[in-house]
Structures are given as C-alpha cells and as structure tokens.
C-alpha positions in Angstrom: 175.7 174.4 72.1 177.2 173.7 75.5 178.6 176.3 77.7 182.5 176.7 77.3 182.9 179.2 80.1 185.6 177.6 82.3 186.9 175.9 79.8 191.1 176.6 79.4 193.6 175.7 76.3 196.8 175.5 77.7 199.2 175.7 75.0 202.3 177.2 76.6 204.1 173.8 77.9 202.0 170.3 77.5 198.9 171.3 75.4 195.9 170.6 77.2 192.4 171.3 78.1 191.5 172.3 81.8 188.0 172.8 82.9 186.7 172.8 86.3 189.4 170.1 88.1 189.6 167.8 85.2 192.5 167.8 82.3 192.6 166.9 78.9 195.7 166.0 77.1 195.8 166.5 73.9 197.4 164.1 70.7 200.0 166.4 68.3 197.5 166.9 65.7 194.2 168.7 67.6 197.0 170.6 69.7 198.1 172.2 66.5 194.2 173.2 65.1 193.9 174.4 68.4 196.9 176.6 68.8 196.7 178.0 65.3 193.1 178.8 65.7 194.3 180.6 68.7 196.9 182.4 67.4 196.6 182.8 63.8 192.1 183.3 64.0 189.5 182.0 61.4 190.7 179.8 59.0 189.4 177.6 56.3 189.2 174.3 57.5 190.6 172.3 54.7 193.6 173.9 54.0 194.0 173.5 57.9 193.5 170.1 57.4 196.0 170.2 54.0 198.7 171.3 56.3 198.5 169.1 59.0 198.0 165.8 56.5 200.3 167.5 54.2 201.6 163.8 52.8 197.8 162.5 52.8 195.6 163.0 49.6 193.2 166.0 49.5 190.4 163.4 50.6 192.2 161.6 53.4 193.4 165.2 55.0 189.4 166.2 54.9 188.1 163.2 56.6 190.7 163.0 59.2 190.1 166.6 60.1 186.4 165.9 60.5 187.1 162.7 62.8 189.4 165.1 64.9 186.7 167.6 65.7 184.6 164.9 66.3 186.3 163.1 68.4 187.5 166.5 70.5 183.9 167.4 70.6 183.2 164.2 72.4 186.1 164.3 74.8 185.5 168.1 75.8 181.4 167.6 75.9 181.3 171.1 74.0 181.9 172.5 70.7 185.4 174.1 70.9 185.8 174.8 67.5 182.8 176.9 65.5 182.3 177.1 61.4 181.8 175.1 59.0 183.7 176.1 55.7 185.7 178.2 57.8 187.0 177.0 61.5 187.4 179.8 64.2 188.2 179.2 67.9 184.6 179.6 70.1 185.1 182.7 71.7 184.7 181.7 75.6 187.5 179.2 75.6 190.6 181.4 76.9 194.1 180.5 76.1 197.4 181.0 78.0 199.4 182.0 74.9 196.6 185.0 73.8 196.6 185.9 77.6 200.4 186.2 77.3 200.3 188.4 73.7 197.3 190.3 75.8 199.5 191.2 79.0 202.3 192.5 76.4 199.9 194.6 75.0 198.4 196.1 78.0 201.8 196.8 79.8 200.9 193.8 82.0 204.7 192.7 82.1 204.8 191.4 85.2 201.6 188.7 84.3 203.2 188.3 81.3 207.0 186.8 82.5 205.2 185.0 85.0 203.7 182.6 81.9 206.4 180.5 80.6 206.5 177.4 78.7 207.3 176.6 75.0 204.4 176.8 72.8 203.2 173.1 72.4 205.8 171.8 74.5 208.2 169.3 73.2 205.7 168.4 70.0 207.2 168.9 66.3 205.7 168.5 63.1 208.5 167.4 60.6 206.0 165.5 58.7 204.0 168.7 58.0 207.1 171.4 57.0 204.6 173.8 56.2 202.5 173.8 59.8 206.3 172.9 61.8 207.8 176.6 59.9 204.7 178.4 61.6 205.3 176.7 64.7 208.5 177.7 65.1 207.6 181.1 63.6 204.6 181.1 66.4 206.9 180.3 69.2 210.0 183.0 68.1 206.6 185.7 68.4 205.9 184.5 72.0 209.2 184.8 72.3 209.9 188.0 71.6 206.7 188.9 73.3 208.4 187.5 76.8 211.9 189.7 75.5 209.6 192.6 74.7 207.9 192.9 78.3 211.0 191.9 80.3 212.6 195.2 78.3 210.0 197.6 79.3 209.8 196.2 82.8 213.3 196.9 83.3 212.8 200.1 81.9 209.8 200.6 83.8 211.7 200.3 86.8 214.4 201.7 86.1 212.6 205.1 85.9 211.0 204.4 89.5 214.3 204.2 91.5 214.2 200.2 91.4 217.7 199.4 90.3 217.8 196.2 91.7 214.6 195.0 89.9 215.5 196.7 86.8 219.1 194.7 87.2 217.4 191.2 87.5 215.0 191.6 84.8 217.9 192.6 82.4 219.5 189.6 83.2 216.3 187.4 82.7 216.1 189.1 79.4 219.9 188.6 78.8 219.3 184.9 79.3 216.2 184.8 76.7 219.0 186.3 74.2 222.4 186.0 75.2 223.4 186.7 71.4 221.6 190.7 71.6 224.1 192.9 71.8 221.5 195.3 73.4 220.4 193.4 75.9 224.2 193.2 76.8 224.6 197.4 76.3 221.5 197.4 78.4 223.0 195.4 81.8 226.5 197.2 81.2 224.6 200.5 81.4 222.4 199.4 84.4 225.3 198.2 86.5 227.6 201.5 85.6 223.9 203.9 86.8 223.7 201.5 89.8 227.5 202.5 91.0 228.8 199.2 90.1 231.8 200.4 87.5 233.7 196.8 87.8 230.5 195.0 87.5 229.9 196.7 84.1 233.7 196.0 83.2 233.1 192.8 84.1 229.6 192.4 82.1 231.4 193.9 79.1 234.0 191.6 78.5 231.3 188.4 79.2 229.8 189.8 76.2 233.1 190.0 74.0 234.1 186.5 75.1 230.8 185.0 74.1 230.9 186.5 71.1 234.6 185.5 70.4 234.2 181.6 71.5 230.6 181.4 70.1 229.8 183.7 66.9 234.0 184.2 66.4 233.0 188.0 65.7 233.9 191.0 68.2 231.3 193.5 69.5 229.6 196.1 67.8 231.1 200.1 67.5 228.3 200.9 69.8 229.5 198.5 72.3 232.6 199.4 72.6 231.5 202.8 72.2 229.8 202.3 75.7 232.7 200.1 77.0 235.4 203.0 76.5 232.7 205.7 78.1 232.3 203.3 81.5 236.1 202.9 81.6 236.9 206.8 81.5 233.8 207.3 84.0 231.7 210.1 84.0 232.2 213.1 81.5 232.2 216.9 82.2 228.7 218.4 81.1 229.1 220.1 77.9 226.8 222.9 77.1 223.5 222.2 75.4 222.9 223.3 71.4 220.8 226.6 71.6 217.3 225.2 70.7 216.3 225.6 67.4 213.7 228.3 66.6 210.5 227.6 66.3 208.2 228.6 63.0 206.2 231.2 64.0 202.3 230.3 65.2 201.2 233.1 62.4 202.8 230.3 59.9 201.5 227.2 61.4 198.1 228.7 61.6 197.1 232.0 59.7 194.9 234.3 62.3 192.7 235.2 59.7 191.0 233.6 57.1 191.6 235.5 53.7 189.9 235.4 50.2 187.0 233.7 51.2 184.5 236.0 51.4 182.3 234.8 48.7 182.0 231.6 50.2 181.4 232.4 53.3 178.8 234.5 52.0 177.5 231.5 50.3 177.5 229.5 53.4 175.1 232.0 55.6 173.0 232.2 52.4 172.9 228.2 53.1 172.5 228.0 57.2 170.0 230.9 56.8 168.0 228.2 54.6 168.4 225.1 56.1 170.3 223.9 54.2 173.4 221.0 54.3 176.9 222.5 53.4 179.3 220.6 51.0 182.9 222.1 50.5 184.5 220.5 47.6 188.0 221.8 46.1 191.5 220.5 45.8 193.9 219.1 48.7 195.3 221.7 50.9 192.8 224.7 49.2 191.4 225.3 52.7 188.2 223.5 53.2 188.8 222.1 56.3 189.6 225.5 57.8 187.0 227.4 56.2 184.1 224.9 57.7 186.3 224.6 60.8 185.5 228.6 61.6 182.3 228.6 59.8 180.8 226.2 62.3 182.4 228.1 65.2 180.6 231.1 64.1 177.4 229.3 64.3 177.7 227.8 68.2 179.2 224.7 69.6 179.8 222.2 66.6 181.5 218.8 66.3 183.8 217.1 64.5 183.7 214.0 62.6 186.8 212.8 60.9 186.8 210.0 57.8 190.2 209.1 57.7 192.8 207.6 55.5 192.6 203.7 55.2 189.2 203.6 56.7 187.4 203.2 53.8 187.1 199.4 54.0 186.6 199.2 57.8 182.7 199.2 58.3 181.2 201.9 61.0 185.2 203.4 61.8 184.2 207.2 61.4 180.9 206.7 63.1 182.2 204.8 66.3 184.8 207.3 66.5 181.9 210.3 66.7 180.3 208.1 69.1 183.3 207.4 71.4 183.7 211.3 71.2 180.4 212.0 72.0 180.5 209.5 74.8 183.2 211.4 75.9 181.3 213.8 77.0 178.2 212.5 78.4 179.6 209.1 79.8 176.3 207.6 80.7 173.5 208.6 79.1 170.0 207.5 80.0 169.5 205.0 76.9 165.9 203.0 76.1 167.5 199.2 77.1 166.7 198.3 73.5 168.6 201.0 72.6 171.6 200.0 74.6 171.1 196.6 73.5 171.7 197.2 69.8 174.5 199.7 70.4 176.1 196.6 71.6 176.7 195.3 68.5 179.6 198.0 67.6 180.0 198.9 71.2 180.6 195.7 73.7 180.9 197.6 76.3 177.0 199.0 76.2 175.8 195.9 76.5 174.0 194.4 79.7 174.0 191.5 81.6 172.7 189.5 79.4 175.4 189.9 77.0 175.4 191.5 73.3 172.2 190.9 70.7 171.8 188.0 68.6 173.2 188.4 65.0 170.9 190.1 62.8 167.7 187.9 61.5 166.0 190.3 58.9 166.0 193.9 57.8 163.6 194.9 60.9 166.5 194.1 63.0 168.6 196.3 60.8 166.1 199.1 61.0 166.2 198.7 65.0 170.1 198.7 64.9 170.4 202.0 62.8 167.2 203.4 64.6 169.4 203.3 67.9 172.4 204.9 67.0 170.5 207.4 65.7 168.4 208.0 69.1 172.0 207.6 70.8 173.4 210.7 68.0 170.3 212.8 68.5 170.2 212.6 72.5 174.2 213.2 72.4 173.9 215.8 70.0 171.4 217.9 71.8 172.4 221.4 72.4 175.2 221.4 69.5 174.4 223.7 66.5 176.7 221.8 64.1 178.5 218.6 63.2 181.5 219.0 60.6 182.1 215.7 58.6 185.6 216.5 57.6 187.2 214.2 54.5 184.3 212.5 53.0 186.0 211.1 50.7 187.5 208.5 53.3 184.3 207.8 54.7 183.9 203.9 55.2 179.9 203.1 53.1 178.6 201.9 56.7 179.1 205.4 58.2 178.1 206.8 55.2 174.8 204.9 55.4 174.2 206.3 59.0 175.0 210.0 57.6 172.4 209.8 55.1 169.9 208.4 57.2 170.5 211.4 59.7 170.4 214.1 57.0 167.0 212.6 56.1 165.9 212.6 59.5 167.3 216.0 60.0 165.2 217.6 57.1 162.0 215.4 57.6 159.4 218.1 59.7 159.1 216.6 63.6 161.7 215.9 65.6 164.4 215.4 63.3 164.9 218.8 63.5 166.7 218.5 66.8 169.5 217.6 65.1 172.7 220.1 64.2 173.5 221.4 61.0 175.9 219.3 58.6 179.1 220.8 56.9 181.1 218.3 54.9 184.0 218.5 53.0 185.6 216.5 50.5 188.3 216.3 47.6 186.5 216.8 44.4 187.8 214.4 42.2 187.9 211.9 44.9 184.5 211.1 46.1 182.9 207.2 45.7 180.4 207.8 42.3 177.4 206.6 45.4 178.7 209.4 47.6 178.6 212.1 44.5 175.3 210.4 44.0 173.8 210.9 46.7 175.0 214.4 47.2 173.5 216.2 44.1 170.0 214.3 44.8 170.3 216.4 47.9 171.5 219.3 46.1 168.6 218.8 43.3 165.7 218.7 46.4 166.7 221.7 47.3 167.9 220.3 50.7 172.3 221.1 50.4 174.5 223.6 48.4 177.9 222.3 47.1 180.7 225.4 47.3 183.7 224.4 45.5 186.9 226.1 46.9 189.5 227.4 44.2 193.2 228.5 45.2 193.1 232.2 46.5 194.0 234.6 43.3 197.0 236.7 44.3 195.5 239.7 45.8 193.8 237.2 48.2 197.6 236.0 48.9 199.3 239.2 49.3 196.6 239.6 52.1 197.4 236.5 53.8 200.8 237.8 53.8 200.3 241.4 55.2 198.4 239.3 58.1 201.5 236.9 59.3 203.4 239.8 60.8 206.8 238.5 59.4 209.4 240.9 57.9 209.5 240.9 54.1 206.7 238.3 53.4 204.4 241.0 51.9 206.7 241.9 49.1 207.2 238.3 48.2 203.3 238.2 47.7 203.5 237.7 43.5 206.2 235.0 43.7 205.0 233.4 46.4 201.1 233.4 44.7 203.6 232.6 41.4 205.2 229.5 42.8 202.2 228.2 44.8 199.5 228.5 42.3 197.6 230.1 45.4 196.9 226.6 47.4 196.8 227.6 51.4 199.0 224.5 52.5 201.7 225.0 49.8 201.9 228.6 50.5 202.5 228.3 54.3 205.0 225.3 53.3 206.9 227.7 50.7 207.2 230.0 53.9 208.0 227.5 56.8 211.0 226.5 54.0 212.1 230.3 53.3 212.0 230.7 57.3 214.3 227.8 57.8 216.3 228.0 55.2 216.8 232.1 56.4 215.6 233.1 52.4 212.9 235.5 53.4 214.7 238.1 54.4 217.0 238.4 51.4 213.7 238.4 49.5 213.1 235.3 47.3 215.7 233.6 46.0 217.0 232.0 42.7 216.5 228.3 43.5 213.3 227.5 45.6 212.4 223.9 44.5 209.5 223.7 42.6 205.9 223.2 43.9 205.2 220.2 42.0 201.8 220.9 43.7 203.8 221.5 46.9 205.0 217.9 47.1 208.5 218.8 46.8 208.1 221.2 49.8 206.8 218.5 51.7 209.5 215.8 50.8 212.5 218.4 51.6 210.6 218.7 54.7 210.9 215.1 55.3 214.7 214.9 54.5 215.6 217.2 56.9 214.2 214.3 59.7 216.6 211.9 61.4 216.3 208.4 59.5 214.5 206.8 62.9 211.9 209.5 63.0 211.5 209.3 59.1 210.6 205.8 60.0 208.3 206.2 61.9 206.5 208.1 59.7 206.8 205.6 57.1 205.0 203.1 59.7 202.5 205.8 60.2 201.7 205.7 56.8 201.4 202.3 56.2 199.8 201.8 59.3 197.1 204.8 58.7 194.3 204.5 61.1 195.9 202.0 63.3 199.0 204.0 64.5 200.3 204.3 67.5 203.2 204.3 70.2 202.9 200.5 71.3 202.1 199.4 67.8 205.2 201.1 66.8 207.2 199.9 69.1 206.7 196.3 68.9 206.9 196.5 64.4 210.3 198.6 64.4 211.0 196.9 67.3 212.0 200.3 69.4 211.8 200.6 72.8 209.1 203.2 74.1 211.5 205.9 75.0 213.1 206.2 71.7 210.0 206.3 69.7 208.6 209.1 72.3 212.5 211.2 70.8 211.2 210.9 67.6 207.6 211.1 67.4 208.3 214.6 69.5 210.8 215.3 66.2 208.0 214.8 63.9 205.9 217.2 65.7 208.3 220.0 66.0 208.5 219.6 62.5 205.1 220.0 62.0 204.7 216.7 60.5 202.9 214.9 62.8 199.9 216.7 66.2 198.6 213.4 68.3 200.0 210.9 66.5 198.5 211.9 63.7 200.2 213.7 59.8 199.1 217.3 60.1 197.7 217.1 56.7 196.3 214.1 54.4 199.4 215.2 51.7 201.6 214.5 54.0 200.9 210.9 54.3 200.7 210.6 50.7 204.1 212.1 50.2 205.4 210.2 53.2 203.8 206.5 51.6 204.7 207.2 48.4 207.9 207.4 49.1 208.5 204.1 51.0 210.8 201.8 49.6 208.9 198.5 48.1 210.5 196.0 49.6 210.6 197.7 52.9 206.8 198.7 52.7 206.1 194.6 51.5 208.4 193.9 55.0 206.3 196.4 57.3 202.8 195.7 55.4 203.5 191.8 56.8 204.8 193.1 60.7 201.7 194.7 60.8 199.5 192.4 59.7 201.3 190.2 62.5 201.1 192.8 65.3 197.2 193.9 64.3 196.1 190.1 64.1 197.2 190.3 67.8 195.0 192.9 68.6 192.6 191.4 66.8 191.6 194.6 64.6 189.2 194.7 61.9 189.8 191.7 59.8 188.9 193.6 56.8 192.2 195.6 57.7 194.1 192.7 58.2 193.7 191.0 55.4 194.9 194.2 53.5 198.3 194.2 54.9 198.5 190.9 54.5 197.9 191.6 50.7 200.0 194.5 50.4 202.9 192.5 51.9 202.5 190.0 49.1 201.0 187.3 51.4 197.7 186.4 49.9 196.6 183.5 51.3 197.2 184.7 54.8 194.6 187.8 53.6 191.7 185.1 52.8 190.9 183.7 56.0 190.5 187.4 57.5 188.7 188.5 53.6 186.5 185.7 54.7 185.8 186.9 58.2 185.4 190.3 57.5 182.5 189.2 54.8 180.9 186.9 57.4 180.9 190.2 59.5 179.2 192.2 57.0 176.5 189.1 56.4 175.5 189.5 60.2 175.0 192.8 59.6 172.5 191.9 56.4 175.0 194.4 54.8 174.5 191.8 51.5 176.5 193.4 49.0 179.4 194.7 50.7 179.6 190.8 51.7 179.6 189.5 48.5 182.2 191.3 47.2 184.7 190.4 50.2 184.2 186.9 49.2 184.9 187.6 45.7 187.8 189.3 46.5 189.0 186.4 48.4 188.1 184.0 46.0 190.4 185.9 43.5 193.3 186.1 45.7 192.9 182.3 45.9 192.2 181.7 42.2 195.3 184.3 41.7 197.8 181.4 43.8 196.5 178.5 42.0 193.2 177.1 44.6 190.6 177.1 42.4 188.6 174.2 44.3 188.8 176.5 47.4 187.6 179.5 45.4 184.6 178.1 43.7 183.4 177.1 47.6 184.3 180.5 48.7 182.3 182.2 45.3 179.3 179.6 46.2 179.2 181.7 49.2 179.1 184.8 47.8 176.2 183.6 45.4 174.4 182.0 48.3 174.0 185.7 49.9 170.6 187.6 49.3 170.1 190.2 46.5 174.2 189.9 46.2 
C-alpha cells in the first residue's frame, strides 16, 4: 500500500483532498463515504453504499460503490479507504473535521474556532433522505462543537482578567445561536461584570425584541430574572448559610476493623503458606476493607481495580495496573522486544519504527503476554502484594494475564519475584470460567477461598463502642436488627440517623427499611439537587468512561456547573474521584434511571465516545442500550476484528454473532449471513 502520510481530507467547506501542493476535488458521492468514514468510523460497505444509492437496486448501489473506490484509488495514487466487508478510513489520512472534534476535546478552543466551514460545503443529498438526515445531524454536532469551545473560551477568559476577549467570543457564540437564551444571559452578564450597565440593558432588550419579532414568545423567568438584578445593580451581601456538618470520619471509615478475627486468622494461615487469597461474600460485607488492611499489614501492596462495565472491554483492568505502575517508574529499562509488544495496548511504548504488526500465530501471542508480564514483574519488584479488588468485573483478557501470573508466581524460579495475590469478589457473581479456575487453584493446594458473612451482633455492638459517637452503642441490637449486620448498610443506617438528628433520641419508630440497605442509599440520593442527581445518573450509565468533559458536553453543562455538583455528590459521600464510593451505589443510582431518559443518554454517549474513539466494543453497547442497533454493528464488527488480531478466536466469534443478531433482529438477514460467515471463518471458533 502506498504511503498516505501528507495526505489531507478537507471536509469543512469544499470537500477535497490536499497532498503535498496538489488538490483534489471531490464529486458529492466519494465526499459523503469519505466524511462518514471520518466521522461516524468503520462501516459496512454495502449498507454505505444502500444509503448513498438509496433509489438504485441492492446490485446497482454495490457496483457503483466498488467503481467509486476505484476510481478514488486511482485519482489519490493510494488506498484511502481499508476493508473489505467492512470500510474504515486508513488511519494516516487526517481530517479537518476530527481535528476540529479533537481541539474541543483537548481544550484547544482557540485551534478549534479558527476552523470554520460547513461540513461538505454547499452539497445535499435529497435523493438519499437517509445519508442527507445524518448530514445535517453531522453538521448540527460540528456545530455545537464550535458553540461548545467558544463557551469555555469565554469562560476561560473570563476567569483570567480578559474581559474584552471573553466579551468578543460571547458574541461570536451569540451569532452561532442568536435563538439561546443563554448565550444571551451570558453577554448581558459579561457586559454588567465589565462595568458596562447600559450595555447589558441594552443587550437585554436585543434579546426580547428578537424573540418578540422572530419566535413571537417573550424571554425566559431566568432572563428577566437577570434583567431585573442588572437594573437594581449590585445587592447588599447577605450572610452565608452556616455550612452543613460534616458526617463524622469514624462513620465514613470505621478505625478499626471488627469481627474479623477469624478470617484474618485464616489469611496469615494462607500468606504463611504461599498461598493466593480469595475473599468471597455479599456486597458491602467488607471484603474490600478487610484485604485492603490485610495487605497493608504485609508491606507495600497494590491495587488493581475490575470495574463496572468493563467486562466486555478487553485488557481495561490490566492497562489500568500498568498505567499505575508506570506511574511510578516512568521509564523503565525494557528488552526492545519487550517495548515493542507492549505497543500493541500501549502506543505510546512504541519506537520509531512504529507499533508491531498484527498478530500472525500463537508464538506471537505467547511473545505479547510474555512482555507484559516481564513489564509486571520488573514493575512489581519490591511490592509484597497486589490486591485484585472486584473480580467479578474483570474483563476475560485481564483475566487471562492474572492467571498466567499466578502460574508464574507459584512455578519454582523466578516467578517467585512476584507479590502475593488477594482477590475479592461477589459470590454469586463470578463468570462460571472464573469460579473455574479458582477452585482448580484451590484443589492444587495453591489458594484458599474465605467467604465473608455479615458480622453477628456482638461483632456490631463493637463496631459501635469504636465510632466515638454519643448513643450509637445502645442502638447496637437494632441497628445489627435492621441491617442484618452488612458493614456498608450499617454505617448508611448511621450516616441517616446523624442527619436526620435520630441518634440521639435513640432509635426511632420509622427508619425505612434496609431492603438490603437499598432504601438507605436511594433516600440518600433524594436528598441531592436534581442537576447533581443527574450527574450521577450519567455516571452510571457511563460507568468506566466518566468524567468532567464527557459530562459536560452529554448534559450539555458548562464546566463550572458540573464542578458545583460533582463537589455535592462527594460531600454526600456518593461519589471520591469521580468515582461511586461503593458498587451499590451505582446500581441503586442506574436502576433508578428513567427508561426513556437512560435510551436518550445511552445514544449521547455513544455519540460523544465515538468521538473519542473509545473501545468499540463499548460503543456499540450504548448504541444498543439506546435502542439503536444498527449503529451498534459496525463498532460489534470492529471490536471483533480487534479481538481476531489479537488471535483472541472465541471472544471474536461471538462479537460477530452478536452483531449478526442485532441485524437479523431489524430485518438484514443477507448482511447477517456475511457477517456469521465471518464468524465461521475464524479458527477453533
């Protein structure tokens, strides 16, 4: 294949092809597989071809799509587009439209307002409805993109002093959407901070006249809200609310670790043998906290965290240890064949010469997981124990490297560098492989599986005594009553009677009822603001891809707002990093998301992540649990390619499957017999 390094697509304006000096227009219909290989990513290439032909037979559309990459392949003098069954964009050719999305995301504002142009210029599609509705969809995105940075600029600037600059980009913004009634509160506000009252008046009742003579409506209550306040000027301070006490630490996190001395018995019994420790029990029984202290006992340990969501994104909770433990020693001294092959999940290890080739056999497998466990055992020199926390989240590729080290790490020689495991997982949650593989271990002799039951209520009246707070010890058989003894619910029974100033009138008639301490947890979350609840309903849905920017561009919030609330859901002990304090709080907090507003923010994410071009595997499940399955097969499709190049055969077969169903499930059986062909056409699958 020829070299497409200097090669440009220019989408935004007149869609052309620049490389070197020399400029290629291009006709309507190789401008649109271009752009929506650009923007939308792999797709097959006959139902590309079925919506740009849309009035041509099935036939027709599939040989005038094959004469248009010919003839664009002979024009360019290099492949552009890559695939066969499925079409994907080749991945040196840059774009000006994922440059602008890319500037968004990065904070790059400035780059980004400096790129206009309408996507694809002045072309239409009404002869292809379906491909002319994502166009326009395509270009409102890059759209709101531009509004998006202008916002945050202005903010941005605002905050350094720059008045003046804020003033002119709230303007630009104003004139990208003179209907927002918050880009119009926005300049009113700027003008009234900048000392410019009249200006503000005046900006004011611009807004109400466009909105009179154009929309015949009148302004929002939060418009003239800000109006009124400009027109009486600035307001005597009033005295802040006292702050609201805080839950004491003893609550948040008991000092000592109570009615566990039998299993922590068990676990020296284990260390003392060599053995690998497996906590089993219940949600919220305390097996994170128990191998937590255990391990710090022992000497410098790790954590590695499976989390929710993560189960279908391959090597997520072992690039995460990585990252961590790169962290810490930024450049090791790494074998260059190791470095090479740690390329393939890290692209930023690789050298000059660019990542590996895609897997040809299993020796290049064995090489691949034979590095990143050279990297793990170098990194992990000097620590006495790794925790693998939530097991049960685990994604099978990490799993794969876990068993491979807990091999090595019993196997006499120099496996025995490596640090003690201690994993924990919920018991009737684990994958039947997982539980598998754990009681072969536990048969050889080589790991012990402690399961964790709720303390009994002497064990609770002694967590009590130890929490220093007036009248909690008393409470100690209702409290091991109501709770059944779980840890989590019993501190969340407390944290309630604390706020709700029941402890000390000793319990009361009406404490709502554990329900397995659910019902704790979803008072908890009705005491929240509705914007911070929503954000914790994105966070839910979201799971392993959370955070500020992501949220700000799917609720559409600006920055500073979602920094109010997220700092609400941590001083209600909801959310620590960006992150639910506990895994039942995310279920309690997704479980209770509306369905049609879950379908709504399952689809904006799928959107926003297809930007950032996460994991397609994760994609295509949004896309799904929004209730768009066809837009889930392309990245089903990708994600099993993915898994192919990694010879990881039967986890590949079954993404095609999976996508063949979705597509038999709407009615394109022809598509999903090619895409089950595929499948069959795997080794061993």
């Amino acid at each position: 294949m020829a070299d497409t390094r200097g090669v440009r697509l220019e989408l935004l304006g007149e869609a052309r092809l620049r490389s070197g000096d020399a400029l290629i227009p291009l006709e309507r219909r190789t401008a649109g597989v271009l752009a929506w290989l650009a923007l939308e990513g792999p797709h097959p290439k006959y139902r590309l071809a079925g919506l740009l032909w849309a009035e041509s037979s099935e036939a027709t559309a599939r040989n005038n799509m094959r004469q248009l990459l010919r003839r664009l392949r002979l024009a360019c003098g290099v492949e552009l587009v890559q695939g066969t069954d499925v079409l994907s964009l080749c991945e040196r050719v840059s774009t000006d439209a994922t440059e602008l999305q890319a500037h968004v995301l990065a904070g790059r504002h400035t780059q980004a307002l400096a790129m206009d142009g309408v996507l694809l210029g002045a072309l239409e599609y009404e002869d292809c409805t379906e491909f002319q509705r994502w166009l326009e969809g395509a270009r409102e995105r890059l759209d709101k993109l531009r509004r998006r940075a202008a916002a945050l600029e202005s903010e941005a600037r605002e905050r350094r002093g720059d008045l003046p600059g804020a003033l002119a980009l709230a303007e630009q913004l104003l004139s990208m959407d003179p209907y927002s009634e918050e880009s119009w509160r926005r300049l009113m506000r700027l003008h009234y901070v900048a000392g410019d009252r009249m200006a503000a008046l005046n900006t004011f009742e611009r807004c109400r006249r466009m909105l009179r003579e154009e929309l015949d409506t009148t302004p929002l209550p939060e418009t003239l809200a800000l109006a009124r306040e400009i027109e009486r000027g600035p307001k005597a301070s009033t005295p802040a609310a006292p702050p609201k006490p805080k839950l004491p630490l003893s609550v948040l996190r008991p000092p000592v670790l109570v009615g566990r001395e039998r299993e922590w018995a068990r676990m020296e019994a284990a260390w003392e043998a060599g053995q690998t420790i497996f906590l089993a029990g219940e949600p919220g029984v305390g097996k994170t906290r128990l191998a937590h202290d255990f391990a710090a006992s022992r000497g410098t340990h790790l954590i590695l965290e499976a989390r929710p969501g993560e189960l279908n994104v391959p090597y997520a909770s072992h690039v995460r240890l990585v990252r961590q433990l790169l962290a810490k020693v930024p450049d090791p001294k790494l074998e260059p064949w190791v470095r090479r092959e740690l390329a393939r999940l890290l692209p930023d290890m690789a050298g000059p010469e660019g990542p590996p080739p895609p897997m040809a056999d299993e020796a290049d497998r064995s090489r691949f997981l034979e590095a990143h466990c050279e990297l793990v055992y170098q990194l992990c020199a000097g620590v006495d124990a790794l925790v693998a926390d939530d097991l049960q989240f685990m994604d099978s590729a990490t799993a794969e490297f876990a068993v491979l080290m807990l091999s090595r790490r019993h196997a006499p020689g120099p496996g025995g560098r490596f640090p003690r495991f201690i994993d924990t997982y919920r018991s009737d949650e684990l994958s039947p492989q997982a539980h598998a593989c754990v009681q072969q271990l536990v048969v050889a002799g080589l790991a012990v599986v402690i399961e964790l039951e709720p303390l009994v209520p002497d064990a609770v009246g002694a967590l009590l005594n130890t929490l220093d707070l007036p009248g909690a010890a008393r409470l100690a058989p209702d409290v091991s009553r109501h709770t059944g003894g779980n840890p989590l619910f019993i501190t969340e029974t407390l944290k309630h009677l604390l706020e709700t100033g029941g402890l000390e009138r000793g319990w009361p008639e009406h404490v709502p009822p554990s329900g397995r301490g659910r019902q704790l947890l979803q008072q908890r979350l009705e005491r929240l603001t509705p914007a911070a609840l929503q954000v914790a309903r994105l966070a839910a849905l979201a799971r392993q891809s959370f955070g500020l920017e992501l949220a700000s561009e799917v609720l559409e919030m600006p920055a500073l707002a979602l920094a109010t609330h997220l700092a609400e859901l941590e001083g209600a002990q909801i959310f620590r990093d960006e992150r639910f304090t506990h895994d039942l709080l995310f279920e309690v907090v997704r479980e209770g998301v509306p369905r049609s507003l879950a379908s709504l923010l399952h689809r904006r994410l799928a959107v926003a992540l297809e930007l950032r071009k996460a994991a397609p595997a994760v994609v295509a499940q949004h896309w799904v649990e929004g209730h768009e399955p066809l837009r889930a097969v392309p990245f089903l499709v990708a994600a099993a390619q993915s898994e192919a190049a990694a010879l990881r055969h039967l986890e590949a077969a079954l993404l095609y499957h999976r996508a063949a169903a979705l597509l038999e499930e709407t009615g394109n059986s022809e598509e999903a017999a090619r895409v089950r062909a595929r499948a069959r056409g795997i080794p061993s699958a």
